[in-house]
Residue frames as qw, qx, qy, qz and C-alpha x, y, z in Angstrom:
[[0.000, 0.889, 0.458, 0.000, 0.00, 0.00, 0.00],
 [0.565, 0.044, 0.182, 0.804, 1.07, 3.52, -1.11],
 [0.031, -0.891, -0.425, 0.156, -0.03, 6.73, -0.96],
 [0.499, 0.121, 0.209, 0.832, 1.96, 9.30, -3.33],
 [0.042, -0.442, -0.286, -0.849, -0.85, 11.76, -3.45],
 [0.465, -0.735, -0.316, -0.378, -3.26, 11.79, -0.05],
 [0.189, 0.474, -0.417, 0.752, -1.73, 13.63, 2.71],
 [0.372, -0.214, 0.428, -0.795, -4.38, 13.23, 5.56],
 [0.414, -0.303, -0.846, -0.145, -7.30, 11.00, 6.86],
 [0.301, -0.255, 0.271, -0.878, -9.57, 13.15, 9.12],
 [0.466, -0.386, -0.796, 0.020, -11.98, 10.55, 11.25],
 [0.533, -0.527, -0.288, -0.596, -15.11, 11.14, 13.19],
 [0.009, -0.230, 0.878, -0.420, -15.02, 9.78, 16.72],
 [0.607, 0.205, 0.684, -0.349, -18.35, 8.00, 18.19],
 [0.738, 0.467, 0.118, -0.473, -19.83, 6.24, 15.32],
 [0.728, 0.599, -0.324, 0.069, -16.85, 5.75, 12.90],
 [0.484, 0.493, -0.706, 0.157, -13.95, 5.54, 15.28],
 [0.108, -0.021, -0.883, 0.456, -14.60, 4.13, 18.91],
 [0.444, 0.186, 0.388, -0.786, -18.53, 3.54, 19.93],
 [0.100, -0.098, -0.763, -0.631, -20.16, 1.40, 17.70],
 [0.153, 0.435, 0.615, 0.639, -23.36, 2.81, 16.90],
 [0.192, 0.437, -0.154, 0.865, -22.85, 5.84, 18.83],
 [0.498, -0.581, -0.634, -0.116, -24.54, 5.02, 21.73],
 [0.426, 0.260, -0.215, 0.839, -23.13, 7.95, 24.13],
 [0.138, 0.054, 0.059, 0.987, -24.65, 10.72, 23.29],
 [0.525, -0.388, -0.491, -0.577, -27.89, 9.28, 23.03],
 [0.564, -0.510, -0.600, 0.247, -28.00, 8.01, 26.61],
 [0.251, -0.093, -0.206, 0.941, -26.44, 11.25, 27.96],
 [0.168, 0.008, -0.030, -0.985, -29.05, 13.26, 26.29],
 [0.597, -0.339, -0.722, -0.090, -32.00, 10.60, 26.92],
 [0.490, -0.385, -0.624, 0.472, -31.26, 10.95, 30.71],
 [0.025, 0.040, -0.040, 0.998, -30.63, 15.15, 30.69],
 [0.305, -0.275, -0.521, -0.748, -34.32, 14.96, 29.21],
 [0.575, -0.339, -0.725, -0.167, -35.77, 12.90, 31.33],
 [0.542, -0.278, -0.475, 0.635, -34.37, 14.75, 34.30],
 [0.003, 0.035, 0.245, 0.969, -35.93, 17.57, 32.79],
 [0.601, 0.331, 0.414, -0.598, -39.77, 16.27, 32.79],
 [0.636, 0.533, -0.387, -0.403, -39.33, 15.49, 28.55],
 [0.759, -0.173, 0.617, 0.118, -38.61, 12.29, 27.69],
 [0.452, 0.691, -0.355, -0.440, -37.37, 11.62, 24.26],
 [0.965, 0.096, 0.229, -0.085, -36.93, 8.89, 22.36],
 [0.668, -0.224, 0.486, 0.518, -33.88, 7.11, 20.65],
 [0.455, 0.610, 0.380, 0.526, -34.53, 8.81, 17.13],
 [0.111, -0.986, -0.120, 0.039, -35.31, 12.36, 19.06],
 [0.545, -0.701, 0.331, 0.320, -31.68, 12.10, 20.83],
 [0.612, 0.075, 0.499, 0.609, -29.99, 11.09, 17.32],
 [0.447, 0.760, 0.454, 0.130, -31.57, 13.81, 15.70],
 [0.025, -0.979, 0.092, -0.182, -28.69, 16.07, 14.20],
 [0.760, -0.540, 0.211, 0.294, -26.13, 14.18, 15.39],
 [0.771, 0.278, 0.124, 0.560, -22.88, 15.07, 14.84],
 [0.028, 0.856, 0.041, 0.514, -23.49, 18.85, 15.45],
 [0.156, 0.309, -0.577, 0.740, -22.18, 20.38, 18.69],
 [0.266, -0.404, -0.863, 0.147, -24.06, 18.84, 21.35],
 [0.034, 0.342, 0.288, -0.894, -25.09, 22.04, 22.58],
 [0.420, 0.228, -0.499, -0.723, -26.69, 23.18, 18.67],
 [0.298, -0.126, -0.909, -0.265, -28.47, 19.36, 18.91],
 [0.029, -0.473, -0.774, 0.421, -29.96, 19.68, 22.27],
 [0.111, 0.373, -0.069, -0.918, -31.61, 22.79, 20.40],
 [0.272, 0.146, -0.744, -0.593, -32.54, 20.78, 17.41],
 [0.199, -0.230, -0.908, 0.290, -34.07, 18.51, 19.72],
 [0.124, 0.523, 0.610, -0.582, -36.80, 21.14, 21.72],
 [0.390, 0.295, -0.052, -0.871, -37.32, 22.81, 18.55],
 [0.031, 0.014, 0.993, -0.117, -39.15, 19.06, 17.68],
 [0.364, -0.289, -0.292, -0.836, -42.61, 19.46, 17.04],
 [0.792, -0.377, -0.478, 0.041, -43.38, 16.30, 19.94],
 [0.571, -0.341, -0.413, 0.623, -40.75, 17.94, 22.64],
 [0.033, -0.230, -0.025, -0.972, -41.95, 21.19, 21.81],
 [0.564, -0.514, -0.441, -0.471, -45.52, 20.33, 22.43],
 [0.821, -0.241, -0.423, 0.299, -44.58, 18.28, 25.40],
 [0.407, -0.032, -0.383, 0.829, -42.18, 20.45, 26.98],
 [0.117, -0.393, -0.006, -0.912, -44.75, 23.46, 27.01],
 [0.728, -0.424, -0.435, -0.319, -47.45, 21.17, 28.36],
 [0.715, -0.165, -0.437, 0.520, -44.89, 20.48, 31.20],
 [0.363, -0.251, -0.239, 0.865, -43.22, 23.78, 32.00],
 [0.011, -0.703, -0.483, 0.522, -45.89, 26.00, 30.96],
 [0.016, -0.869, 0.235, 0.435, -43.84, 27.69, 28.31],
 [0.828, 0.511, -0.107, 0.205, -42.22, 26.40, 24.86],
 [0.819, -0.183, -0.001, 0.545, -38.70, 25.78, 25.22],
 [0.054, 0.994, 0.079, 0.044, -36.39, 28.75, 25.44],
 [0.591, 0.548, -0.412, 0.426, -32.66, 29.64, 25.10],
 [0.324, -0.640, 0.498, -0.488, -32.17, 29.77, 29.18],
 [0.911, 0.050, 0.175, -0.370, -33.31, 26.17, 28.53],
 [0.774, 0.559, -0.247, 0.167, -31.29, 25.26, 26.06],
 [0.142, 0.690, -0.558, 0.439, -28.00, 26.71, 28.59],
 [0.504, -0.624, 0.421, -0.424, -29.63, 24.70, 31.04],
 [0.938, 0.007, 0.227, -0.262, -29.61, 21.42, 30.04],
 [0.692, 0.471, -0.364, 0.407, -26.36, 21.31, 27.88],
 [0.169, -0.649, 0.568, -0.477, -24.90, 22.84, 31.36],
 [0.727, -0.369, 0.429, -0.389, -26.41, 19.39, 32.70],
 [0.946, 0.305, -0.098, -0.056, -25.81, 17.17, 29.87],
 [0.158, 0.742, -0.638, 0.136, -21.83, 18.47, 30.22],
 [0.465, -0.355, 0.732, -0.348, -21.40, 15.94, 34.06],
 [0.883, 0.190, 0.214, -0.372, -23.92, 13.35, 32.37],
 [0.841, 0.485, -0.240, -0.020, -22.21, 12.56, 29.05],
 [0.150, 0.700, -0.682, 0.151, -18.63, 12.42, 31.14],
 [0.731, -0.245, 0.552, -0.317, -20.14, 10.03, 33.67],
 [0.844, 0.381, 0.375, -0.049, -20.77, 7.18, 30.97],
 [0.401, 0.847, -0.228, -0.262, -18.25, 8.41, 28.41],
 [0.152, -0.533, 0.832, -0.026, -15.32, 5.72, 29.38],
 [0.567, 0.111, 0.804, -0.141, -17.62, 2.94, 29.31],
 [0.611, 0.606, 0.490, -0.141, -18.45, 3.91, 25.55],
 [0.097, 0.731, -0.565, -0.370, -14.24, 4.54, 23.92],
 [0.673, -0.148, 0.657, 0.306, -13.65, 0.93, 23.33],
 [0.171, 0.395, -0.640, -0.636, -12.03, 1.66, 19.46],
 [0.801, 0.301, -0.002, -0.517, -14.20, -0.29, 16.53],
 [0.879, -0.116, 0.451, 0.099, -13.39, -3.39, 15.65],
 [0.690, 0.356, 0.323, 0.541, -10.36, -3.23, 12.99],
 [0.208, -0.969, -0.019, 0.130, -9.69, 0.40, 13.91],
 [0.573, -0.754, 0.286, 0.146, -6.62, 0.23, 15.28],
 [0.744, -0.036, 0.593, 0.306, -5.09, -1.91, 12.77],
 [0.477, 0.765, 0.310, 0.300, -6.45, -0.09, 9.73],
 [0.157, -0.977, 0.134, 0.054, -5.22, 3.45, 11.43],
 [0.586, -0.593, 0.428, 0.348, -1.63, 1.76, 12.19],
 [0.677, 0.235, 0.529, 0.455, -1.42, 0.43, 8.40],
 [0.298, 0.904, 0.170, 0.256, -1.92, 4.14, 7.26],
 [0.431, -0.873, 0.178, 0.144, 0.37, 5.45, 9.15],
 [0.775, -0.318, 0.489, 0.246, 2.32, 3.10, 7.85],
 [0.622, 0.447, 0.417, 0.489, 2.06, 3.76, 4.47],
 [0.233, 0.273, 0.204, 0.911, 2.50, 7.82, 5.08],
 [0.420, -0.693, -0.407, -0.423, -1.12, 9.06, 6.05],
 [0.177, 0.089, -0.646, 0.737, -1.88, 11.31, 8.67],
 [0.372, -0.498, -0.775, -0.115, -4.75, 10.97, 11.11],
 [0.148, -0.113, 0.054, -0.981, -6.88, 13.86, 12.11],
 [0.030, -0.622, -0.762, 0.176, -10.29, 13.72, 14.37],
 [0.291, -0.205, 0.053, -0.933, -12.91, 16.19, 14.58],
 [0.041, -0.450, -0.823, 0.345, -16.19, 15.25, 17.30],
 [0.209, -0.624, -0.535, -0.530, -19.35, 17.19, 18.37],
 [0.663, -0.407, -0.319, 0.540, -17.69, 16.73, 21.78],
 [0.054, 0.948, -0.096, 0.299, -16.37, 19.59, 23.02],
 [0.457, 0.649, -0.556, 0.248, -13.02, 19.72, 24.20],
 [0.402, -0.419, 0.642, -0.500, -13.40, 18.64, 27.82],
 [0.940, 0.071, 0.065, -0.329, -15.75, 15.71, 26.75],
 [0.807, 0.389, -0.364, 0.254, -12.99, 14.22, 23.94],
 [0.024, 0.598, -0.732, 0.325, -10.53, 14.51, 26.25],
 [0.660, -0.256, 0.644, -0.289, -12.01, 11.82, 28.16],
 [0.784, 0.521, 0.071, -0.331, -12.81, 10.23, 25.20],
 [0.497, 0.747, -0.403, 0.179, -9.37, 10.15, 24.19],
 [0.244, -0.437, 0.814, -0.295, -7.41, 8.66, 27.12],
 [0.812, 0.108, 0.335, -0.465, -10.06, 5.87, 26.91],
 [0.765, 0.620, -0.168, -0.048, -9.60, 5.55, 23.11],
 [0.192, 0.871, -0.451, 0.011, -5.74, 5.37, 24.30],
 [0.429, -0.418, 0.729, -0.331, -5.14, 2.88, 26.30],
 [0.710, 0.067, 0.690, -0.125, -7.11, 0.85, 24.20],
 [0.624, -0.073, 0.579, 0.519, -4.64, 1.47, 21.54],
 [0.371, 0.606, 0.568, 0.414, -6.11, 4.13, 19.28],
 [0.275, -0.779, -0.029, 0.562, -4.94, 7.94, 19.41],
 [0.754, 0.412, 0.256, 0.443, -4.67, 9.83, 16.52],
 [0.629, -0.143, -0.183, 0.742, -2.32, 12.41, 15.63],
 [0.176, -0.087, 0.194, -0.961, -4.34, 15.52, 16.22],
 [0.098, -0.590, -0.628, -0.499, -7.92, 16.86, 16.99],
 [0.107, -0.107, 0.122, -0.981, -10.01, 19.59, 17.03],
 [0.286, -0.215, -0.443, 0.822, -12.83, 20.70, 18.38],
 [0.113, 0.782, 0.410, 0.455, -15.89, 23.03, 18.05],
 [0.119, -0.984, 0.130, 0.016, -15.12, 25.29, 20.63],
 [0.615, -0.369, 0.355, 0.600, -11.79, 25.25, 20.14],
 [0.277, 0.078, 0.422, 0.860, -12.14, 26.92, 16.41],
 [0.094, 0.206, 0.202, -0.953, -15.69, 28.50, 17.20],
 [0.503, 0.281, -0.472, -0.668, -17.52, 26.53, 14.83],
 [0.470, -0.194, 0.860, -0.039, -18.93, 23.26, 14.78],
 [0.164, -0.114, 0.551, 0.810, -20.21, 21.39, 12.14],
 [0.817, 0.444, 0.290, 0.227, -21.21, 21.74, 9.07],
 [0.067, -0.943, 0.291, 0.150, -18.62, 24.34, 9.31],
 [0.902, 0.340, -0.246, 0.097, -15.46, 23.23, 8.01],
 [0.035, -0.926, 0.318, -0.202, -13.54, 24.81, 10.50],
 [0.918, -0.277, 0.282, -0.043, -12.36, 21.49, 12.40],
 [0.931, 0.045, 0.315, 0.177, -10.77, 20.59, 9.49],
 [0.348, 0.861, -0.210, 0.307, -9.17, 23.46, 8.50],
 [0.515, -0.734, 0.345, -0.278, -7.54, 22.97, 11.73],
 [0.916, -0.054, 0.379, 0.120, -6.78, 19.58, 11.53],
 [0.798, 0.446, 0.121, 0.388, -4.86, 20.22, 8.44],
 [0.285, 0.753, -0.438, 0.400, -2.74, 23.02, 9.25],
 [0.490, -0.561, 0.666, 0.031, -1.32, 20.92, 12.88],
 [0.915, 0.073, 0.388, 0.083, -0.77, 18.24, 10.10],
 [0.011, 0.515, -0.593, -0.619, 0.82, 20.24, 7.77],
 [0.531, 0.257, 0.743, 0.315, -1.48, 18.25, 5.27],
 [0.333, 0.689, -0.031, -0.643, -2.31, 20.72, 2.41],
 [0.310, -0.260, -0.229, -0.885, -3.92, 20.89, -0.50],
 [0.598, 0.095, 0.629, -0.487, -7.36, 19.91, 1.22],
 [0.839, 0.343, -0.128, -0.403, -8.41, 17.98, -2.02],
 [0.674, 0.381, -0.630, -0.057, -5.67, 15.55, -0.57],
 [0.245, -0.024, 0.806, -0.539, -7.36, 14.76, 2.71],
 [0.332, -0.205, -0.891, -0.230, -9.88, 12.62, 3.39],
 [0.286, -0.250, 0.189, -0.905, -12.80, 13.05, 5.38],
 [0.440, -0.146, -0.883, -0.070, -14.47, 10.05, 7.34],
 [0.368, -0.112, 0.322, -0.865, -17.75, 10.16, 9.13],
 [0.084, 0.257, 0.938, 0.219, -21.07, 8.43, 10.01],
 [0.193, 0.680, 0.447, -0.549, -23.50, 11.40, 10.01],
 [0.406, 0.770, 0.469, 0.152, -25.10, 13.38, 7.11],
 [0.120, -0.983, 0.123, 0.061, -23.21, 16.65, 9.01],
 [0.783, -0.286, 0.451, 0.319, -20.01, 14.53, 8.72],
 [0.525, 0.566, 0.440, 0.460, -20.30, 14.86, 4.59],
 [0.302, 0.894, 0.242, 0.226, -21.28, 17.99, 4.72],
 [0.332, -0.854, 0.232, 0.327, -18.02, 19.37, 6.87],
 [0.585, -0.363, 0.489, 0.535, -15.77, 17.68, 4.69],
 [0.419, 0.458, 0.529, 0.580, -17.14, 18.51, 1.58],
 [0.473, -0.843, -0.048, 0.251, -16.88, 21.93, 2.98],
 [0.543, -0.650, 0.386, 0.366, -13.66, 21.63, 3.77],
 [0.287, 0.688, -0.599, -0.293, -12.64, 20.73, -0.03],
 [0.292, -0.326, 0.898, -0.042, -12.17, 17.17, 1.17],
 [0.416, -0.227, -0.870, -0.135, -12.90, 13.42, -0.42],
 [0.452, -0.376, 0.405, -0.700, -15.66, 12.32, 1.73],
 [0.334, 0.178, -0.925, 0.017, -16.73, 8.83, 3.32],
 [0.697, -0.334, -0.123, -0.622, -20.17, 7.84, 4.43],
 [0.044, -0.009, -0.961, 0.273, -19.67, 4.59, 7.72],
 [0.621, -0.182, -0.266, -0.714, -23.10, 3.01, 7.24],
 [0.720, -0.124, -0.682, 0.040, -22.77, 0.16, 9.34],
 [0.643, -0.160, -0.569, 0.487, -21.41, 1.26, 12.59],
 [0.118, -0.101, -0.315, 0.936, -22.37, 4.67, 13.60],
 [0.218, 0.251, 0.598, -0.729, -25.53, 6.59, 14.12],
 [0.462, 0.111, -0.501, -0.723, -27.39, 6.16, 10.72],
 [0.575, -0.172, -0.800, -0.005, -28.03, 2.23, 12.60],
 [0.321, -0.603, 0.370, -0.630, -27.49, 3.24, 16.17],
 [0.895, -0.417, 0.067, -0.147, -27.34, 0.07, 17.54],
 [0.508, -0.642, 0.574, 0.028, -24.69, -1.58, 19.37],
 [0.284, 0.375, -0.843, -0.261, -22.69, -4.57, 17.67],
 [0.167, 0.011, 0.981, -0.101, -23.78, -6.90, 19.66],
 [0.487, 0.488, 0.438, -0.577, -27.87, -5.88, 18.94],
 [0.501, 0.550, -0.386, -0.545, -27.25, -5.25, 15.10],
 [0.280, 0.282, -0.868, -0.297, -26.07, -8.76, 14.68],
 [0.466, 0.172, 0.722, -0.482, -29.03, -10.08, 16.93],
 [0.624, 0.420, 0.270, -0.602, -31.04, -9.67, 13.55],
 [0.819, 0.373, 0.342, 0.271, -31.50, -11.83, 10.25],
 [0.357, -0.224, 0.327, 0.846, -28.55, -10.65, 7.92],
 [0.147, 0.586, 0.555, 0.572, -31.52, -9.27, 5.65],
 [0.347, -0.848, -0.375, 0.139, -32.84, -7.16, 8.30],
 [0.341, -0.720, 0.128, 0.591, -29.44, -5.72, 8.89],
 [0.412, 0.210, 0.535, 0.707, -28.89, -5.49, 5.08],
 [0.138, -0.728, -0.668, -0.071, -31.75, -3.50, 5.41],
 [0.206, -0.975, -0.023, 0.086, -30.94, -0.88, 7.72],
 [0.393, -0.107, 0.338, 0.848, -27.03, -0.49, 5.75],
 [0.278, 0.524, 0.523, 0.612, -29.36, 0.41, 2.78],
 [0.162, -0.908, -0.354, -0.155, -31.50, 2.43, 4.51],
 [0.565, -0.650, 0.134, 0.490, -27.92, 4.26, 5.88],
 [0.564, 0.036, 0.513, 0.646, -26.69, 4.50, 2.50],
 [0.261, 0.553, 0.447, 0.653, -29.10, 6.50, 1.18],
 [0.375, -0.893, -0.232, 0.084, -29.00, 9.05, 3.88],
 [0.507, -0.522, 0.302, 0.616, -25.23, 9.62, 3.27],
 [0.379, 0.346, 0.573, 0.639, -25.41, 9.31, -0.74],
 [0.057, 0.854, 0.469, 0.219, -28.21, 12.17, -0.13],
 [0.363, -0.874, 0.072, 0.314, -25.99, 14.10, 2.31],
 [0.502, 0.773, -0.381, 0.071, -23.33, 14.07, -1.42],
 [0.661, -0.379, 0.596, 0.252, -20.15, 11.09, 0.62],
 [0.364, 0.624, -0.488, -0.490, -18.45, 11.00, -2.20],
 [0.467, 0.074, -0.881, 0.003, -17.75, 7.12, -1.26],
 [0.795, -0.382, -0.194, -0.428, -19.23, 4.83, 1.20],
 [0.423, 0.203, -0.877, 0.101, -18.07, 2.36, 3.12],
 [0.764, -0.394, -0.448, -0.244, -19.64, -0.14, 6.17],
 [0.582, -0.766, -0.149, 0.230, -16.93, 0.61, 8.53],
 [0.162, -0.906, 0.295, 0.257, -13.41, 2.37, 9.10],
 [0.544, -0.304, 0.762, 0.178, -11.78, -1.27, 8.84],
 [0.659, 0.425, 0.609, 0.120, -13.17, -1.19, 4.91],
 [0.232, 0.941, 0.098, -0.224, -12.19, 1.94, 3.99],
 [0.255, -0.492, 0.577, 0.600, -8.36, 1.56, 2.39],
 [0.510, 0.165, 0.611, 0.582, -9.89, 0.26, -0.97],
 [0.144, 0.855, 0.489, -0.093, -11.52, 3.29, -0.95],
 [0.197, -0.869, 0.292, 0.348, -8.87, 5.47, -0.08],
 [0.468, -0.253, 0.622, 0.575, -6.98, 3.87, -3.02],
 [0.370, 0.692, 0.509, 0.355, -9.62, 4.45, -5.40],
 [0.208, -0.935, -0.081, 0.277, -9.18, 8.14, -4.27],
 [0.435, -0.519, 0.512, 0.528, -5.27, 7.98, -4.78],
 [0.374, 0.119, 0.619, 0.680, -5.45, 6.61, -8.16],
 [0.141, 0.876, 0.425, 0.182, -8.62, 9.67, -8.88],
 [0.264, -0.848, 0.150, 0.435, -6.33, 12.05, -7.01],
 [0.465, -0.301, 0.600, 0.577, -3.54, 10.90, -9.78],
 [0.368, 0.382, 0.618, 0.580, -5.99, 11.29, -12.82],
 [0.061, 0.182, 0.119, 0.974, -6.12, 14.80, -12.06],
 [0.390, -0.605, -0.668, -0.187, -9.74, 14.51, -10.23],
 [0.098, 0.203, -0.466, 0.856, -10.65, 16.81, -7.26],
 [0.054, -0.450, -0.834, 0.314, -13.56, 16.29, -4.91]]
């Protein structure tokens, strides 16, 4: 394996690189709710993912069911003192649980180390904010997966679909042009930062929040079933413009070679 012409690999964290099918955030912000009077369901809490968690829990009360709901409750449609209050709670919540939900993705580690090997550098960007990933990261270390930067939404002021993240990401890499990074994600917002950013993009339909279930649940069903919900992942990324696909991280190098040898026939994302 060889890489003469991509310079980067930018990777998501819950979904694509440690969490399989991002199950975090959704408990974190499940519980916040609920501790709130609102319950919400597993789709509510996914809705948006990928944004800053702050921007989601937003996305969330403005809901036409947790809008209703919440007024019926507090008297009063959700409001931006609301919004501060509950990301201010989610913050403690999502750390609490956050260790118990780094273990890296199966074939991670391995895939990451073989890029490396060939030349590639590895860049995150999260929804996290910087205090979260940090836990996130020690976790992810120890159990062998640590790449060699990331950013942040507050840290560059932006989160996404902004590209800032990755503007970031590429100047501590020193990777440059951006049409010779990569961009790997399992959200819709995922696409849209990197294609943004200038970058290839990659759509993970198998393992991150398009499914949302755990490994051990997803394989509970007939393989048709789970063929099923890939498709039904696929065309949620294809719609969000991934230039490629793939089903997890640990599938993505023949991608990233198809890239290399498009990057060589003069191609640009």
């Amino acid at each position: 394996m060889q890489f003469d012409h991509i310079k980067a690999v930018i990777l998501d964290w819950a979904g694509t690189a440690v969490d399989f099918g991002s199950l975090a955030p959704v408990a974190a912000l499940e519980r916040v709710f609920a501790e709130s009077g609102v319950a919400i369901t597993p789709a509510e809490a996914r809705r948006e993912m990928g944004v800053l968690k702050k921007d989601q829990i937003r996305f969330i009360l403005a809901g036409d069911r947790v809008r209703e709901h919440w007024t019926q409750t507090h008297g009063h449609p959700p409001r931006e003192e609301d919004v501060e209050r509950i990301f201010a709670e989610f913050l403690p919540r999502q750390t609490e649980i956050l260790a118990a939900f780094s273990d890296p993705i199966e074939g991670v580690c391995a895939t990451v180390g073989e890029w490396r090997s060939a030349g590639l550098r590895i860049g995150s960007t999260t929804g996290y904010t910087r205090a979260l990933l940090d836990v996130v990261m020690e976790a992810a270390a120890a159990r062998g997966y640590a790449p060699d930067a990331s950013v942040t939404p507050d840290q560059v002021g932006a989160g996404r679909p902004a590209p800032l993240m990755c503007y970031q990401n590429a100047i501590v890499l020193k990777a440059w042009p951006l049409s010779a990074c990569v961009k790997i994600g399992d959200t819709p917002r995922d696409i849209a930062e990197g294609r943004n950013a200038g970058m290839w993009t990659v759509g993970i339909t198998r393992t991150g929040n398009e499914i949302g279930l755990s490994r051990q649940d997803l394989e509970a069903f007939p393989a048709s079933l789970q063929q099923a919900l890939e498709d039904r992942a696929s065309t949620r990324l294809r719609a969000a413009e991934a230039h490629f696909l793939a089903r997890s991280v640990a599938e993505c190098t023949p991608v990233l070679m198809e890239i290399e040898r498009r990057i060589s026939a003069g191609e640009r994302p």
